[in-house]
PDB file of N, CA, C and O in Angstrom:
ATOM      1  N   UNK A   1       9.254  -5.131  -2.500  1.00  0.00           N
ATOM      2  CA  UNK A   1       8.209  -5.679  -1.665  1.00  0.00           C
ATOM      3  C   UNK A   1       6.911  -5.753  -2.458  1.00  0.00           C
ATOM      4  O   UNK A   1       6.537  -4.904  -3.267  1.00  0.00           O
ATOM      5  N   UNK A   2       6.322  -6.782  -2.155  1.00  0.00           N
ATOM      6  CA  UNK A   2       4.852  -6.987  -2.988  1.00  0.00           C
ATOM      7  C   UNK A   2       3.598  -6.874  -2.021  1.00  0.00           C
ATOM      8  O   UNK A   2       3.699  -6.747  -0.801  1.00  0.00           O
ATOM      9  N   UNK A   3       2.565  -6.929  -2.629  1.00  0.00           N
ATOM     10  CA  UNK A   3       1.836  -6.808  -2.039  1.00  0.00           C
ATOM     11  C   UNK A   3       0.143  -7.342  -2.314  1.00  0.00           C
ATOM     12  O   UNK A   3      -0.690  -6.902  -3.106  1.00  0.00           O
ATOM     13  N   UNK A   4       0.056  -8.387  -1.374  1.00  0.00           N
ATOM     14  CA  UNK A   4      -1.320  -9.481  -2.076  1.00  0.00           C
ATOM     15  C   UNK A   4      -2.067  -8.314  -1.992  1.00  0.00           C
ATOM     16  O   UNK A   4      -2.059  -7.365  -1.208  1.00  0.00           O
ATOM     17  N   UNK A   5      -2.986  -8.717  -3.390  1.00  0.00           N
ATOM     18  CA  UNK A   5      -4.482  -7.897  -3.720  1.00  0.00           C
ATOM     19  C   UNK A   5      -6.015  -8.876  -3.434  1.00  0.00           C
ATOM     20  O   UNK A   5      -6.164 -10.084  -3.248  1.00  0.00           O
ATOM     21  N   UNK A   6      -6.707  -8.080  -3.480  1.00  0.00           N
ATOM     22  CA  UNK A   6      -7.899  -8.429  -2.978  1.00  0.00           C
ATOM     23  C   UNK A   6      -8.536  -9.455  -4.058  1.00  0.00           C
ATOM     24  O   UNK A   6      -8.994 -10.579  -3.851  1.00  0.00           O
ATOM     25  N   UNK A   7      -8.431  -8.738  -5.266  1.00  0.00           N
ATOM     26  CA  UNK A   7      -9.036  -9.570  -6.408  1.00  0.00           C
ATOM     27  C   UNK A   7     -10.197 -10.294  -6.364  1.00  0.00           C
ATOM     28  O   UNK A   7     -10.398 -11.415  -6.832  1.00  0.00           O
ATOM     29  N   UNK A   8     -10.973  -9.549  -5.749  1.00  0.00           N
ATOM     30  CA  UNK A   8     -12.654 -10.460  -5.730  1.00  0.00           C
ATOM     31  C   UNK A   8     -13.094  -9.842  -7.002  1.00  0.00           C
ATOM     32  O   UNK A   8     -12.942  -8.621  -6.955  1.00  0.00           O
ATOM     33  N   UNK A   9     -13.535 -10.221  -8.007  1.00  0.00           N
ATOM     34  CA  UNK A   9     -14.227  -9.536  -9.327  1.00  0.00           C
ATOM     35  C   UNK A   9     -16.096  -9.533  -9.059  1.00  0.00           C
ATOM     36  O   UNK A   9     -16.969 -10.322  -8.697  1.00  0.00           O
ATOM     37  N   UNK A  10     -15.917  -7.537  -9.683  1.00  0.00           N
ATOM     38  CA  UNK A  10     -17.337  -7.450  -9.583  1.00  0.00           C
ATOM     39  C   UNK A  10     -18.141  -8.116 -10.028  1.00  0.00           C
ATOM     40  O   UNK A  10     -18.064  -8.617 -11.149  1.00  0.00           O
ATOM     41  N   UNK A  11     -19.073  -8.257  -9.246  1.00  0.00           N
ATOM     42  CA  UNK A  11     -20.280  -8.781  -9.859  1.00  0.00           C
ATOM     43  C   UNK A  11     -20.996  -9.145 -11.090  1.00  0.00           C
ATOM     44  O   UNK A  11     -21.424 -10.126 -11.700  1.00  0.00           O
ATOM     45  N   UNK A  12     -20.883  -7.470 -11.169  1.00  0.00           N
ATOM     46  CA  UNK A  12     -21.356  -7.325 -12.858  1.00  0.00           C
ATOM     47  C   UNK A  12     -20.461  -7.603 -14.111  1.00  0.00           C
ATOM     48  O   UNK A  12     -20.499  -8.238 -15.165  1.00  0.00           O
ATOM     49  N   UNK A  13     -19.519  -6.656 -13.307  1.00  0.00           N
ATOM     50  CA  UNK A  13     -18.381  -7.191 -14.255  1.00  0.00           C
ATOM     51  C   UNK A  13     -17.104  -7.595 -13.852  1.00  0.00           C
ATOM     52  O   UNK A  13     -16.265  -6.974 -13.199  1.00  0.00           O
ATOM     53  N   UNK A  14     -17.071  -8.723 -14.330  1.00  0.00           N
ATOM     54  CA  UNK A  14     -16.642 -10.004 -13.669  1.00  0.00           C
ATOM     55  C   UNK A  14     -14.674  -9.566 -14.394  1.00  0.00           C
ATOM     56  O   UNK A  14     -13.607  -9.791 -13.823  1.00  0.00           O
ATOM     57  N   UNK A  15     -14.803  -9.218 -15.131  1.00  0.00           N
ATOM     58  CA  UNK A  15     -13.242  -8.882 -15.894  1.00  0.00           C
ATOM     59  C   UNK A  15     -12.721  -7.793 -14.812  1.00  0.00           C
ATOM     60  O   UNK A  15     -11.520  -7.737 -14.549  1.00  0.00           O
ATOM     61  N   UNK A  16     -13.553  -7.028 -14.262  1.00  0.00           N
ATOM     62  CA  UNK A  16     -12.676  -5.886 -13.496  1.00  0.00           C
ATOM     63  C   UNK A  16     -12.499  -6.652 -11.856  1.00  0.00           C
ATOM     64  O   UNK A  16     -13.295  -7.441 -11.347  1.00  0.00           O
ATOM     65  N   UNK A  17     -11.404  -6.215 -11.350  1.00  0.00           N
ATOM     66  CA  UNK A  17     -11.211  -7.228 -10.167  1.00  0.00           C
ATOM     67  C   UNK A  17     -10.408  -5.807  -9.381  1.00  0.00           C
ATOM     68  O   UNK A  17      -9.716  -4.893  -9.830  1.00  0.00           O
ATOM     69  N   UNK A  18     -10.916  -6.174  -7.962  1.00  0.00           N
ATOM     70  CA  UNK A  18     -10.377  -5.262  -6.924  1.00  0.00           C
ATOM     71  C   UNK A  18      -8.772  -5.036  -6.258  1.00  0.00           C
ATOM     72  O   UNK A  18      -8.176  -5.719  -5.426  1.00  0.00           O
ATOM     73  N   UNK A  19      -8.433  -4.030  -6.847  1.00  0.00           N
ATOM     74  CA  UNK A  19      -6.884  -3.947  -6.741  1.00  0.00           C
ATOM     75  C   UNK A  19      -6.653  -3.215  -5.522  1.00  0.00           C
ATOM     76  O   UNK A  19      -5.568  -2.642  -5.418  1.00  0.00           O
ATOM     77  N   UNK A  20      -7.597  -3.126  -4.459  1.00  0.00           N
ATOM     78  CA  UNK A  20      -7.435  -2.754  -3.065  1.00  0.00           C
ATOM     79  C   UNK A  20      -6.185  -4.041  -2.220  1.00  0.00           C
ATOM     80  O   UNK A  20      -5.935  -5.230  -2.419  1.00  0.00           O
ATOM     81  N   UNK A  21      -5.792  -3.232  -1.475  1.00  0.00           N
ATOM     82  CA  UNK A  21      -4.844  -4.678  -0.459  1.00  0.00           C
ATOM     83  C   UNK A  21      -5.964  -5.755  -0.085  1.00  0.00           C
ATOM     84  O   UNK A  21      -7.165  -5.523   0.057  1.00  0.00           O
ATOM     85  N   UNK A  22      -5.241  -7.115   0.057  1.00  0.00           N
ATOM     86  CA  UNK A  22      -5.837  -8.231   0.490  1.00  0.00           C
ATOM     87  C   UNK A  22      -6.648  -8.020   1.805  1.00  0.00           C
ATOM     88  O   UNK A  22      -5.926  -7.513   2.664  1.00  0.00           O
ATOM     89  N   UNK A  23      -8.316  -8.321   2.366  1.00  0.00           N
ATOM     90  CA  UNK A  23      -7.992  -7.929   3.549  1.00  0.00           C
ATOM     91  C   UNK A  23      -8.920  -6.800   3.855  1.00  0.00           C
ATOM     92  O   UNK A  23      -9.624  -6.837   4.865  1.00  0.00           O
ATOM     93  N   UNK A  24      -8.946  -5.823   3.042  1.00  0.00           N
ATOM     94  CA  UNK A  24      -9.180  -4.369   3.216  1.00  0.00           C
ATOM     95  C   UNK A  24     -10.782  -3.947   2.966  1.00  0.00           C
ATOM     96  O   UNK A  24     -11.135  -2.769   2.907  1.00  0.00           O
ATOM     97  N   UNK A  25     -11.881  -5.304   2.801  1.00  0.00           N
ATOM     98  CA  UNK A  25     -13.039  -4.906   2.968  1.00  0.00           C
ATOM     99  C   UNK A  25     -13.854  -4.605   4.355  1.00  0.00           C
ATOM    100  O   UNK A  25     -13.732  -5.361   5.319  1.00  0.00           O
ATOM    101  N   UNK A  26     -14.613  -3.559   4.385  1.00  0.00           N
ATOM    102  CA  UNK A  26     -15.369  -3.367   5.431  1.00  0.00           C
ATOM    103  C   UNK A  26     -16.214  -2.754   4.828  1.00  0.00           C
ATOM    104  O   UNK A  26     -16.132  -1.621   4.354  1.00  0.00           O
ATOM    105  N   UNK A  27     -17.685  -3.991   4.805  1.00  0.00           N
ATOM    106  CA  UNK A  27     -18.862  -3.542   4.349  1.00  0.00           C
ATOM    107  C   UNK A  27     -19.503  -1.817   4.567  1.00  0.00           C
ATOM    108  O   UNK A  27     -19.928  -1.566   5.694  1.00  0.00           O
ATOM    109  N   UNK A  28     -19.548  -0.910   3.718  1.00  0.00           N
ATOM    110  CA  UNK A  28     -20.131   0.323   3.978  1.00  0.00           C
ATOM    111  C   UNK A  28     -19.090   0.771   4.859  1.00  0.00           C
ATOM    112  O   UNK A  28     -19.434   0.974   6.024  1.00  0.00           O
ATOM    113  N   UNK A  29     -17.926   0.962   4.560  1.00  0.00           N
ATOM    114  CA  UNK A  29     -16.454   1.613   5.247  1.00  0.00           C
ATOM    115  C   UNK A  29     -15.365   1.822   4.032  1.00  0.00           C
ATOM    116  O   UNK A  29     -14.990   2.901   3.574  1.00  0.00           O
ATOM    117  N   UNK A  30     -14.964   0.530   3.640  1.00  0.00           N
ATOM    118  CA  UNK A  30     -14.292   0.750   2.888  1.00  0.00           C
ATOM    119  C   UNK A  30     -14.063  -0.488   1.509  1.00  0.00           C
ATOM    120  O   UNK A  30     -13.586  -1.623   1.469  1.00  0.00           O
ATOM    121  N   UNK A  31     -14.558   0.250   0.693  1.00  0.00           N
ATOM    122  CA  UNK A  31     -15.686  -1.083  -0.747  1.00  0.00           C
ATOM    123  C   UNK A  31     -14.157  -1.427  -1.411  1.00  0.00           C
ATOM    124  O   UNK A  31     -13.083  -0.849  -1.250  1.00  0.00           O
ATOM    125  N   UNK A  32     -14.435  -2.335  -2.035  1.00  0.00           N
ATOM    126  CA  UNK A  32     -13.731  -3.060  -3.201  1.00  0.00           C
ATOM    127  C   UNK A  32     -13.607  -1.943  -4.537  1.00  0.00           C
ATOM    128  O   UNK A  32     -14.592  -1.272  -4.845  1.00  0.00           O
ATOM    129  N   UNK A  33     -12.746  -1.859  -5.033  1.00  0.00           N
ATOM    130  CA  UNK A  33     -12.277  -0.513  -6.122  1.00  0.00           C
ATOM    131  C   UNK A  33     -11.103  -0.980  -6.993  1.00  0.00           C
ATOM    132  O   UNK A  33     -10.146  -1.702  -6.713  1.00  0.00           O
ATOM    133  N   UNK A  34     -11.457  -0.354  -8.142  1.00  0.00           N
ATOM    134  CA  UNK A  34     -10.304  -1.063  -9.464  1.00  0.00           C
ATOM    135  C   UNK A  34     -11.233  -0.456 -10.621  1.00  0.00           C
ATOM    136  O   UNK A  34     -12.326   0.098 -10.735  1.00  0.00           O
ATOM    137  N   UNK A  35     -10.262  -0.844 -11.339  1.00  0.00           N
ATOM    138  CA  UNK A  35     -10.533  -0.548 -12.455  1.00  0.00           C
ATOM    139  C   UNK A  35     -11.633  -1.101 -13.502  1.00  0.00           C
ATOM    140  O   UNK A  35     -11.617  -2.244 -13.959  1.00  0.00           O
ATOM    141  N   UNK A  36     -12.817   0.126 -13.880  1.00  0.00           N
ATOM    142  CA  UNK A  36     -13.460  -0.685 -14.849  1.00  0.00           C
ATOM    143  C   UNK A  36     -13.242  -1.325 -16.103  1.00  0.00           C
ATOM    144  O   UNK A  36     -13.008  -0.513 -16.998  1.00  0.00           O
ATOM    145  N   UNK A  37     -13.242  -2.981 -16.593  1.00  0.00           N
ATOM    146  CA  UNK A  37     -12.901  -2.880 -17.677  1.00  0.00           C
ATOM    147  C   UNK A  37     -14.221  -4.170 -18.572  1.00  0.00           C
ATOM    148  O   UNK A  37     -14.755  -5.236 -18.267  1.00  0.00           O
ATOM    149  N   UNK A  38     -14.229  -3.433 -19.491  1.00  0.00           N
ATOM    150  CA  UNK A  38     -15.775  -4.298 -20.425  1.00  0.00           C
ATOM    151  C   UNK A  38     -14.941  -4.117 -21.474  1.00  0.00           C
ATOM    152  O   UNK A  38     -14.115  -3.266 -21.804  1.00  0.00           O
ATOM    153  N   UNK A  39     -15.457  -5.355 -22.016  1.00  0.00           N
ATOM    154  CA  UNK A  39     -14.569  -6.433 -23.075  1.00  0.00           C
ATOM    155  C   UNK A  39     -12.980  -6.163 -23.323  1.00  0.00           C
ATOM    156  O   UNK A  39     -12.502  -6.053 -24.452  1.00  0.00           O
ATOM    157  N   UNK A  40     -12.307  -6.083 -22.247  1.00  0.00           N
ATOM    158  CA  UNK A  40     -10.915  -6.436 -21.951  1.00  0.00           C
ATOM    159  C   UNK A  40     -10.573  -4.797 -22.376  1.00  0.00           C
ATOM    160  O   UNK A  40      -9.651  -4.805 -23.191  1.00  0.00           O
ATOM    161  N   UNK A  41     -11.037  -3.397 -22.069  1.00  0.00           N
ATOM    162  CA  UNK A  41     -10.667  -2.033 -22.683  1.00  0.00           C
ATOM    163  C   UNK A  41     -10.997  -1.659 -20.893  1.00  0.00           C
ATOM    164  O   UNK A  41     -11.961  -2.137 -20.295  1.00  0.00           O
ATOM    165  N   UNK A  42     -10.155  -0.888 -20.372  1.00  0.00           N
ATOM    166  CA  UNK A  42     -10.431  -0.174 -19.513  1.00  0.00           C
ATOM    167  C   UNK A  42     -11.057   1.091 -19.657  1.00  0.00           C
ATOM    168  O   UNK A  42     -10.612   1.947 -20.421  1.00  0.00           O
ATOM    169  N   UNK A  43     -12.365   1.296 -18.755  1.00  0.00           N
ATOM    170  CA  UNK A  43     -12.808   2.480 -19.220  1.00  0.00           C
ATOM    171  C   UNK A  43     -13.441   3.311 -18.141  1.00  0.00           C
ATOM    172  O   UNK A  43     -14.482   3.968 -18.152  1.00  0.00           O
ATOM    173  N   UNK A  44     -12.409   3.081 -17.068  1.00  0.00           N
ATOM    174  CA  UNK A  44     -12.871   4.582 -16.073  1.00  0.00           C
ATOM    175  C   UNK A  44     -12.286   3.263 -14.762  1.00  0.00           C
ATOM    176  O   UNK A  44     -11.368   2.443 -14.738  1.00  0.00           O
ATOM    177  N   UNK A  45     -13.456   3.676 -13.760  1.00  0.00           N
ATOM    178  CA  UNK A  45     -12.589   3.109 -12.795  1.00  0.00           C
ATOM    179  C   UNK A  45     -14.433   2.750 -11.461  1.00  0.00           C
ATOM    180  O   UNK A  45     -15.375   3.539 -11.377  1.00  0.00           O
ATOM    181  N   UNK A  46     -14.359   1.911 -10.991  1.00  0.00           N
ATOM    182  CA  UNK A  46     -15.707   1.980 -10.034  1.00  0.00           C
ATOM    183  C   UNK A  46     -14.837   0.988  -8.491  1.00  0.00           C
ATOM    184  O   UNK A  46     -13.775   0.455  -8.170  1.00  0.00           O
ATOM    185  N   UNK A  47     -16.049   1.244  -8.049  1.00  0.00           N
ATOM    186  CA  UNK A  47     -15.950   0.900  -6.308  1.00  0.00           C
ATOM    187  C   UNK A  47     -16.962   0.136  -5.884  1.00  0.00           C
ATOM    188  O   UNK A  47     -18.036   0.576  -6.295  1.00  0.00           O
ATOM    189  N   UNK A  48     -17.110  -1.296  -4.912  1.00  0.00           N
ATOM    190  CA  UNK A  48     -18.554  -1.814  -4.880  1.00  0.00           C
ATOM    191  C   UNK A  48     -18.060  -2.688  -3.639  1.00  0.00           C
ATOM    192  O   UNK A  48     -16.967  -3.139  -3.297  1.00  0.00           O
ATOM    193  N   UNK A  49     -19.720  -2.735  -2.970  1.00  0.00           N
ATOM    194  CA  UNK A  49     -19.931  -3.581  -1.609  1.00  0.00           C
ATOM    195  C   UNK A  49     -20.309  -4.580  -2.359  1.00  0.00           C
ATOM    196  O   UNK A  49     -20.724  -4.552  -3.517  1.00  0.00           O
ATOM    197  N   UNK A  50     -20.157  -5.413  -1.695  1.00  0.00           N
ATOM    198  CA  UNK A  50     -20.604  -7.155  -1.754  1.00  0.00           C
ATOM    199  C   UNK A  50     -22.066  -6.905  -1.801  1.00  0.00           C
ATOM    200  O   UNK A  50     -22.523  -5.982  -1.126  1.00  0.00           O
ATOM    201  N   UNK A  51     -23.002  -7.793  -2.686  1.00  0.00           N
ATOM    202  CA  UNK A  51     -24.096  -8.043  -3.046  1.00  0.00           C
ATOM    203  C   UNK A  51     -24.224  -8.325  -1.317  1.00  0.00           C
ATOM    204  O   UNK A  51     -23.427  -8.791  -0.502  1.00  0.00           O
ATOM    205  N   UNK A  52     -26.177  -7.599  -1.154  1.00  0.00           N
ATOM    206  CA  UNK A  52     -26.196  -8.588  -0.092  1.00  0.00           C
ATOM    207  C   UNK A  52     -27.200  -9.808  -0.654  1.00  0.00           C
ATOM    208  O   UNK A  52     -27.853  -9.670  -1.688  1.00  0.00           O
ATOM    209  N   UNK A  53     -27.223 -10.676  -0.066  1.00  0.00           N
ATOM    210  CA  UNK A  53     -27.860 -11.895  -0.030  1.00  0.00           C
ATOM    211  C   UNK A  53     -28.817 -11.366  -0.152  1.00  0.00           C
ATOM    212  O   UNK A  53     -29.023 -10.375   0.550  1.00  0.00           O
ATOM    213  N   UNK A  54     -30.157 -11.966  -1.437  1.00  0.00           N
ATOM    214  CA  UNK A  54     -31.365 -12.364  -1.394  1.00  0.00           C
ATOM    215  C   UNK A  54     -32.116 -13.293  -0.698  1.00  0.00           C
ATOM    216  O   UNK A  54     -31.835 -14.389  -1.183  1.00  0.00           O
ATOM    217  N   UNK A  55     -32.981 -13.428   0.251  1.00  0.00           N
ATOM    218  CA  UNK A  55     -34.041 -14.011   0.643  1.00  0.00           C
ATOM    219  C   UNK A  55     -34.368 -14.831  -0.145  1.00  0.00           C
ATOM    220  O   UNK A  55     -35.376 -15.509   0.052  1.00  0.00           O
TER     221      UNK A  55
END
């Protein structure tokens, strides 16, 4: 059995992408999380809410 991923890529860093289930955001509940990786080396791991919108 498989299972779709979320795959929105952070912000900042755009190479690391959210390996949470498809689906599974809830702003300030439960963030987007995966693995950090800068210039294609994984190097730890982070969690992040959606930018909010600037004015």
């Amino acid at each position: 059995m498989t299972t779709n991923l979320c795959g929105l890529p952070h912000y900042t860093y755009t190479e690391s992408i959210c390996t949470e289930p498809a689906g599974h955001y809830q702003w300030r509940e439960d963030p987007h999380a995966g693995p950090l990786i800068i210039d294609g080396r994984e190097c730890g791991g982070l969690a992040w809410d959606e930018p909010e919108e600037q004015p």
